[in-house]
Biotite code that builds the C-alpha atoms (Angstrom):
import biotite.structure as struc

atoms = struc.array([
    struc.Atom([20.137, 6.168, -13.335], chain_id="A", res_id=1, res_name="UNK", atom_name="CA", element="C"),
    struc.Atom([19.727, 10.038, -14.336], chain_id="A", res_id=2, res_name="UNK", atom_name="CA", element="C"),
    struc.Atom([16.203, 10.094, -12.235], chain_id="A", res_id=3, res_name="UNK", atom_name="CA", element="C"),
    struc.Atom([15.953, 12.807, -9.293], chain_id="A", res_id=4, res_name="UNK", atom_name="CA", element="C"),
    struc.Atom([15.143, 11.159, -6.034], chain_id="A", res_id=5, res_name="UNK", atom_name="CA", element="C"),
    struc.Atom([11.827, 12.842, -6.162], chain_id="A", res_id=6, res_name="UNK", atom_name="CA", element="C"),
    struc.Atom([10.693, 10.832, -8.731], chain_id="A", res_id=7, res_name="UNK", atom_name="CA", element="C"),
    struc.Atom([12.001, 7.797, -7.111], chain_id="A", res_id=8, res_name="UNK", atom_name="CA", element="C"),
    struc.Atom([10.300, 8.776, -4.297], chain_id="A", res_id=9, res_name="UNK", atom_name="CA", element="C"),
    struc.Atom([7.109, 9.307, -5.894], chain_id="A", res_id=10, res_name="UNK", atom_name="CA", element="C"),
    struc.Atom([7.219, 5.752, -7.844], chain_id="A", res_id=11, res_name="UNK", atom_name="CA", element="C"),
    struc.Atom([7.778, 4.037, -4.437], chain_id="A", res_id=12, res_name="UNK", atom_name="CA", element="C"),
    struc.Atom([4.961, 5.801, -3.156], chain_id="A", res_id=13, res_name="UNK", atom_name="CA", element="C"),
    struc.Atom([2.914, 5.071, -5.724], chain_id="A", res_id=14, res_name="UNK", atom_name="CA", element="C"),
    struc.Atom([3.362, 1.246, -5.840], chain_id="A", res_id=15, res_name="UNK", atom_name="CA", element="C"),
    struc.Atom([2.693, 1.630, -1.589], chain_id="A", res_id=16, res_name="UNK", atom_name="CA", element="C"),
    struc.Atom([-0.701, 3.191, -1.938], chain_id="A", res_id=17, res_name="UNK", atom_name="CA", element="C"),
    struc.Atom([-1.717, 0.941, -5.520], chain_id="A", res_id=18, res_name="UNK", atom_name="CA", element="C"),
    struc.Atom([-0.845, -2.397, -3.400], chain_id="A", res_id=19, res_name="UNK", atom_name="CA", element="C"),
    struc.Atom([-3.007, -1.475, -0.389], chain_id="A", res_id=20, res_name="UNK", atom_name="CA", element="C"),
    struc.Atom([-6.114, 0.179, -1.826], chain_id="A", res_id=21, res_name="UNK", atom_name="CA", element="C"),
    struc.Atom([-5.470, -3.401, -3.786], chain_id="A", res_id=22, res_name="UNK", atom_name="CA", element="C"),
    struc.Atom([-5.897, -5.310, -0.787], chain_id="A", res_id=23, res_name="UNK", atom_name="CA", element="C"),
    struc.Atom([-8.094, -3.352, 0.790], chain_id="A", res_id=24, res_name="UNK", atom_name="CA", element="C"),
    struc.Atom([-11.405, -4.059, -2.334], chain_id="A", res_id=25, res_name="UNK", atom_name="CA", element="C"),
    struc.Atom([-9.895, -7.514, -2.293], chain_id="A", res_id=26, res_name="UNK", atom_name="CA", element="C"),
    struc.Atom([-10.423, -7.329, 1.791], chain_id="A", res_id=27, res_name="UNK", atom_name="CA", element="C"),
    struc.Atom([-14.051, -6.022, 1.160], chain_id="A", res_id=28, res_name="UNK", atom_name="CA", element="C"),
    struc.Atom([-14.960, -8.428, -1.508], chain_id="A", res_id=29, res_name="UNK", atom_name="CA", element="C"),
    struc.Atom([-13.936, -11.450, 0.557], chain_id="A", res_id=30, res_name="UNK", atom_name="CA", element="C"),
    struc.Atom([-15.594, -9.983, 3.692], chain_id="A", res_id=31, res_name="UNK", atom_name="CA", element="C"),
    struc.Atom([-18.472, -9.629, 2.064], chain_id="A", res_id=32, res_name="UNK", atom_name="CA", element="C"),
    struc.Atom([-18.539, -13.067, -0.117], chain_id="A", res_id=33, res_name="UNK", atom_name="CA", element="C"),
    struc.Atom([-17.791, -14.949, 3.084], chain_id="A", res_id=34, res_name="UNK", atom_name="CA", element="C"),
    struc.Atom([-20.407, -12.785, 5.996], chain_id="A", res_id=35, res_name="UNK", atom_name="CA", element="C"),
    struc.Atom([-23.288, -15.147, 4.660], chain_id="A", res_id=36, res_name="UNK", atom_name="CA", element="C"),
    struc.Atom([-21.520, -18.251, 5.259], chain_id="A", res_id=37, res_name="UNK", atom_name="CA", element="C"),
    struc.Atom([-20.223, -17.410, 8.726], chain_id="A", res_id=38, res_name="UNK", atom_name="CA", element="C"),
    struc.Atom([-22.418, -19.538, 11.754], chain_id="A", res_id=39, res_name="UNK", atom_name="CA", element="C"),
    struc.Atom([-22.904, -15.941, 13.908], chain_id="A", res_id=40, res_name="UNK", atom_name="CA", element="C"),
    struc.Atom([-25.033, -12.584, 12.161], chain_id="A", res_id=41, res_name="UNK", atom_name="CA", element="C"),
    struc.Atom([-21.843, -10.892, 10.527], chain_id="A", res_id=42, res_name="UNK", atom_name="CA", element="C"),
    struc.Atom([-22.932, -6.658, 9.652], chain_id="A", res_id=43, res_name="UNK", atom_name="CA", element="C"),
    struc.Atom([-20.274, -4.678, 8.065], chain_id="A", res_id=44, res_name="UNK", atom_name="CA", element="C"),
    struc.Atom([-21.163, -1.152, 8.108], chain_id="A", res_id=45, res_name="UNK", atom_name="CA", element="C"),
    struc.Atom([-20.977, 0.806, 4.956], chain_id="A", res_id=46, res_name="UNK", atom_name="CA", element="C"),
    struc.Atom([-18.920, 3.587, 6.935], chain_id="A", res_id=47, res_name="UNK", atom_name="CA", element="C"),
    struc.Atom([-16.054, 0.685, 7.336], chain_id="A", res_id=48, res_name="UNK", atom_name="CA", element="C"),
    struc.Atom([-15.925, 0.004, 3.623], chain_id="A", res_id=49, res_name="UNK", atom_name="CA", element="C"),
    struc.Atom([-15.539, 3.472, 2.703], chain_id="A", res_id=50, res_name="UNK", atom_name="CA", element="C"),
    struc.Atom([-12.776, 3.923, 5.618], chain_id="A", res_id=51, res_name="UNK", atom_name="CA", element="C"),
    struc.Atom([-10.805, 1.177, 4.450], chain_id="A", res_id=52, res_name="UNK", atom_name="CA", element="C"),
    struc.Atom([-9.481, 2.571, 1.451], chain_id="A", res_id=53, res_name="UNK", atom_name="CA", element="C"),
    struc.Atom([-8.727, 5.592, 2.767], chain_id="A", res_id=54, res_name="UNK", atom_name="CA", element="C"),
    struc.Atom([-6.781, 4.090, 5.347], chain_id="A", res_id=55, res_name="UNK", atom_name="CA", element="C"),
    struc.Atom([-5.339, 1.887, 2.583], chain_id="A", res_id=56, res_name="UNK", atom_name="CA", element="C"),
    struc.Atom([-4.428, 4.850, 1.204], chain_id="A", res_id=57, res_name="UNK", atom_name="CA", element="C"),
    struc.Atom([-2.492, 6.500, 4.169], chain_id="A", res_id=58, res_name="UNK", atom_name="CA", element="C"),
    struc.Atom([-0.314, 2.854, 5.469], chain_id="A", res_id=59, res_name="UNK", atom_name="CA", element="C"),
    struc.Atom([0.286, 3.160, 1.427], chain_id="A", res_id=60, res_name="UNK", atom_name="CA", element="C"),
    struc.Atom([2.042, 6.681, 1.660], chain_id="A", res_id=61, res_name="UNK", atom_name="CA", element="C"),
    struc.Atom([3.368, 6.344, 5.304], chain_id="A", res_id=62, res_name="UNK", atom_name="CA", element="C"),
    struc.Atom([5.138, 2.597, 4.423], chain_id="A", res_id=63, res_name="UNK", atom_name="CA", element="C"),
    struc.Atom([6.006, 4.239, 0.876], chain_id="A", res_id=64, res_name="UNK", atom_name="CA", element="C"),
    struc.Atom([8.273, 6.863, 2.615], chain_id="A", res_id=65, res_name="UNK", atom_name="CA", element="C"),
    struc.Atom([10.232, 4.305, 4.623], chain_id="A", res_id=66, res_name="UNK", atom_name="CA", element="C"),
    struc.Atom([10.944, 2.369, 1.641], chain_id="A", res_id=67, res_name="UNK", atom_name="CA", element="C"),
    struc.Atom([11.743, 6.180, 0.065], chain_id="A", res_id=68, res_name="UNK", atom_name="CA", element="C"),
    struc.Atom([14.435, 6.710, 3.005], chain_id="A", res_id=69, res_name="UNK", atom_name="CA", element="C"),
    struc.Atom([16.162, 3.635, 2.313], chain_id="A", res_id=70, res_name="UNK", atom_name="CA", element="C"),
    struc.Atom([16.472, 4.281, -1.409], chain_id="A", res_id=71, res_name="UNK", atom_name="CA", element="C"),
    struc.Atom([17.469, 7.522, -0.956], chain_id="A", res_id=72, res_name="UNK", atom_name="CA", element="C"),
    struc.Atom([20.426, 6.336, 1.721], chain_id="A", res_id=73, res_name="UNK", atom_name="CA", element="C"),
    struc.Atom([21.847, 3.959, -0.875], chain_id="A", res_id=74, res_name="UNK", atom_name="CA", element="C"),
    struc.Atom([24.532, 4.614, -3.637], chain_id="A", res_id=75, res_name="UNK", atom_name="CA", element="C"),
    struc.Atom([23.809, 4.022, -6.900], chain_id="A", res_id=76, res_name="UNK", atom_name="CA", element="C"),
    struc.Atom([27.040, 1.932, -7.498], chain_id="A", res_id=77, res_name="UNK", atom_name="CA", element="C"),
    struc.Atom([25.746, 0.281, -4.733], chain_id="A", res_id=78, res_name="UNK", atom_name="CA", element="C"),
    struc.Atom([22.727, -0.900, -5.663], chain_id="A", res_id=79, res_name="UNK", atom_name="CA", element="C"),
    struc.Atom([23.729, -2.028, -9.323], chain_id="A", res_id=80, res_name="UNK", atom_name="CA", element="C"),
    struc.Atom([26.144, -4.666, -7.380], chain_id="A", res_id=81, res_name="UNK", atom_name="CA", element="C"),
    struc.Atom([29.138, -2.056, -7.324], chain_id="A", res_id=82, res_name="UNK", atom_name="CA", element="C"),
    struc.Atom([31.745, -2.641, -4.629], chain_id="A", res_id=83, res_name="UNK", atom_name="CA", element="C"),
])
């Protein structure tokens, strides 16, 4: 497609870390929307919702580089349905 695998790379990447630090807030809102409603005393520490997106953040790059390999590995003729 004329684009250098690091770009590729870096769009992959991208989408990884966007889609987790995604689900992580959505993980924190629900977490807290639902503590009051839960029958047992339910503390979430303020340390774990700052951790969580920063973890988001590395599972984003780390599974973003596998999905990097495999795009890398395949031919372009390949993956437009080429033989």
């Amino acid at each position: 497609t004329g684009v250098g695998n690091a770009a590729i790379g870096a769009g992959i990447c991208l989408q990884a870390v966007v889609v987790a630090v995604v689900a992580s807030v959505l993980g924190i809102g629900l977490a807290l929307l639902l503590a009051p409603f839960f029958p047992m005393h339910v503390e979430i520490a303020a340390s774990a919702m700052v951790s969580l997106p920063l973890l988001a953040v590395a599972v984003g790059i780390a599974s973003g580089l596998f999905g990097v390999v495999r795009t890398v590995r395949v031919a372009p003729a390949t993956a437009f349905g080429g033989p």
